[in-house]
N, C-alpha and C positions, 0 to 999 in steps of 0.2 A: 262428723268427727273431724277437729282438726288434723291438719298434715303431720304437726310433730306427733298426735297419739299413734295416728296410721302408720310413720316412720318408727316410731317407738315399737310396734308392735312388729313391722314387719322385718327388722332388726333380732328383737326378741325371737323369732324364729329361724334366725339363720338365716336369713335371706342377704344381708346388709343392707344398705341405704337405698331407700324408697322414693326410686324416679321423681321428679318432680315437674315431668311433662302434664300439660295440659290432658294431653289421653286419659291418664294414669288417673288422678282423679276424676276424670268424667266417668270412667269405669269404675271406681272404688263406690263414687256416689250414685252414681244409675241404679248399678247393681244393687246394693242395699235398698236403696229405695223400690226397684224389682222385688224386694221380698219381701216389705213392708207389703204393698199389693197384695202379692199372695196372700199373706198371711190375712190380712182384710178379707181377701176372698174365702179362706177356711172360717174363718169368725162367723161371715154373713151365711154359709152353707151349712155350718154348725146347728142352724136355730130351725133347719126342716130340712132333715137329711132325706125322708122320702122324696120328698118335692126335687129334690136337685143329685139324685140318685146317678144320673146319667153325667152331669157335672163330675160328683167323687168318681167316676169310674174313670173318666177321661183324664183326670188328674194323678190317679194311681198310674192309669197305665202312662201319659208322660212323663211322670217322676222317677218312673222304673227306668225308663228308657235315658231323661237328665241323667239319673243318677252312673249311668253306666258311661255314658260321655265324660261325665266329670272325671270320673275312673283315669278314663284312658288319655284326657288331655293330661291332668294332673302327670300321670308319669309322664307325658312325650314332653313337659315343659321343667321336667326335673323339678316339682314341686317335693318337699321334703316326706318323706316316707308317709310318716303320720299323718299327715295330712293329706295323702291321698289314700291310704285308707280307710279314714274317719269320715271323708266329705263325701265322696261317688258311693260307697256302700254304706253308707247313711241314709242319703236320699234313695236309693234303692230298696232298702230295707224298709222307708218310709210308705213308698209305692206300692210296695207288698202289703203291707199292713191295712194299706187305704183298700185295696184290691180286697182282701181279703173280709174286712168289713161291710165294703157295698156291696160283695157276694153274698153275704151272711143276712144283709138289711134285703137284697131281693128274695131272700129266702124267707126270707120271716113269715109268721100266720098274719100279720095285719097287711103285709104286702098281698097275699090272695084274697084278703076281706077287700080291700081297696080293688083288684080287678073282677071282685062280682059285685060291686057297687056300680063301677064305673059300665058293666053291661046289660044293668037293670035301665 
């Protein structure tokens, strides 16, 4: 994203004008690109949730835990209301859900078929 849309946007939120240090975008685009990753990572675990069972749990339970840091930097850095709590308890909510699914996916009757397979 160019600088003026990111200035535009973080303008748009009340923040006013959007540092123009070197940091500042290395952070804007790291990050983003951090979550492109990710998301590649959910896509690829998406296609054999069994298979990478231990994967979604490690990911629930870090996103529980992200989401609750985002929380609590967002307010120590005076990020604007909304926004902190749209972002931290988002991803927390997210964590829960993934949690809650891979519990659900180790419960399953094809999860037991598969451990009396695998001890034949």
């Amino acid at each position: 994203m160019p600088y003026s849309w990111m200035n535009a946007v973080h303008g748009w939120l009340g923040m006013g004008r959007l540092p123009q240090a070197p940091i500042v975008s290395y952070l804007a685009r790291s990050t983003s690109g951090f979550y492109v990753l990710l998301g590649g990572l959910f896509w690829v675990v998406s296609f054999d949730l069994r298979r990478h069972e231990v994967v979604l749990y490690y990911l629930g339970v870090v996103i529980v835990v992200f989401g609750a840091a985002l929380f609590v930097i967002d307010l120590a850095v005076g990020m604007p209301l909304f926004w902190s709590l749209g972002e931290g308890p988002f991803n927390t909510a997210l964590g829960i859900v993934i949690l809650f699914s891979s519990r659900r996916l180790r419960a399953g009757p094809s999860h037991a078929y598969h451990k009396l397979k695998e001890s034949e």
